[in-house]
C-alpha positions in Angstrom: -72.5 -96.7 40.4 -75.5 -94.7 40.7 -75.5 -90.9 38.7 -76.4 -87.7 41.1 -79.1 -85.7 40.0 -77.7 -82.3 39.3 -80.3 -78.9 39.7 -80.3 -76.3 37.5 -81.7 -73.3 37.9 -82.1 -70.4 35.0 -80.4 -67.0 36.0 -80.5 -64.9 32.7 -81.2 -65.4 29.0 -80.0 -63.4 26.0 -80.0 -63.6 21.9 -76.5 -62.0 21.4 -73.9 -64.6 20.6 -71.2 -62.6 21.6 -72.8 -61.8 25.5 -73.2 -65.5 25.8 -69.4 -66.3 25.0 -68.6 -63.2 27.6 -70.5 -65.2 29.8 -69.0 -68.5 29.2 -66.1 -67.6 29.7 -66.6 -65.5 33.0 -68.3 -68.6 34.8 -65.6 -71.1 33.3 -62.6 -69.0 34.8 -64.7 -69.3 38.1 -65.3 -72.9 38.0 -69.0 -72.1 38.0 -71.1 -75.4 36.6 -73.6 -74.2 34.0 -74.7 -75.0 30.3 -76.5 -72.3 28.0 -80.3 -74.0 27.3 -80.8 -73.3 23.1 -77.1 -72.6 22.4 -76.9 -74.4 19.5 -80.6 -74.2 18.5 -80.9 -70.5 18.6 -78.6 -69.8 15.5 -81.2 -72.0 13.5 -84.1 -70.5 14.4 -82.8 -66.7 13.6 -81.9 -66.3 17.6 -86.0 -65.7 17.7 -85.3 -67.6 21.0 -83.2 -66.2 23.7 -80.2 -68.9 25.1 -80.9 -69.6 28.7 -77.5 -70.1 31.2 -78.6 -72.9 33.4 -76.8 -73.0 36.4 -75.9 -75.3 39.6 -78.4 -74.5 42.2 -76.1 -74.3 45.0 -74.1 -72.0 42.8 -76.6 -69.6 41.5 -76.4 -66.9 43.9 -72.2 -66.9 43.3 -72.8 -66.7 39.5 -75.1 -63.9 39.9 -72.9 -61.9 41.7 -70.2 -62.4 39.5 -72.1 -61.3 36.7 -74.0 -58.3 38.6 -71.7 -55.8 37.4 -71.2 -56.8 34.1 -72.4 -55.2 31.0 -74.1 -56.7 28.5 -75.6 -56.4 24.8 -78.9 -57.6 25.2 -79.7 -60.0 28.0 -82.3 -60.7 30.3 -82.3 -61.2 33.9 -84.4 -63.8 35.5 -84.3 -62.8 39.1 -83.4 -65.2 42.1 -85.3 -67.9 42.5 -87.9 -67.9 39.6 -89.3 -71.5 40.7 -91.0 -69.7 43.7 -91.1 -65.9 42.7 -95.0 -66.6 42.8 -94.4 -67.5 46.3 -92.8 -64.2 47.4 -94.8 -62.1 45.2 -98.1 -63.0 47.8 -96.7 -61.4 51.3 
């Protein structure tokens, strides 16, 4: 049996620990497919880098409206798509 590529896509990034188990647990209790890029690296390395939430390309857009509204510590957003943001930055 051959294994489907999955896409990921980045939608935010944060240091605080505490915004990214607020998150987790927002996207698990909508059966959003995700992992957080650096989240057990981050603690090593003095959260000097910020724990990306990778999410399902064909569920990005629901994840970011889910999360829209809700308040965080300290947390970055990375905009739609930011694979072509170049693209749409031109016109």
């Amino acid at each position: 049996m051959e294994k489907a590529f999955i896409e990921y896509i980045p939608i935010l990034a944060t240091h605080n620990a505490g915004d990214r188990a607020f998150i987790k647990s927002i996207l698990d209790a909508e059966g959003i497919t995700y992992f957080i890029q650096g989240e057990h690296v981050a603690p090593y390395l003095f959260n000097a880098l910020p724990m990306t939430v990778m999410v399902k390309k064909d569920q990005a857009n629901m994840a970011r409206d889910i999360l829209k509204d809700v308040e965080l510590t300290y947390t970055y957003d990375l905009g739609e798509d930011t694979e072509h943001s170049d693209d749409k930055n031109e016109n």
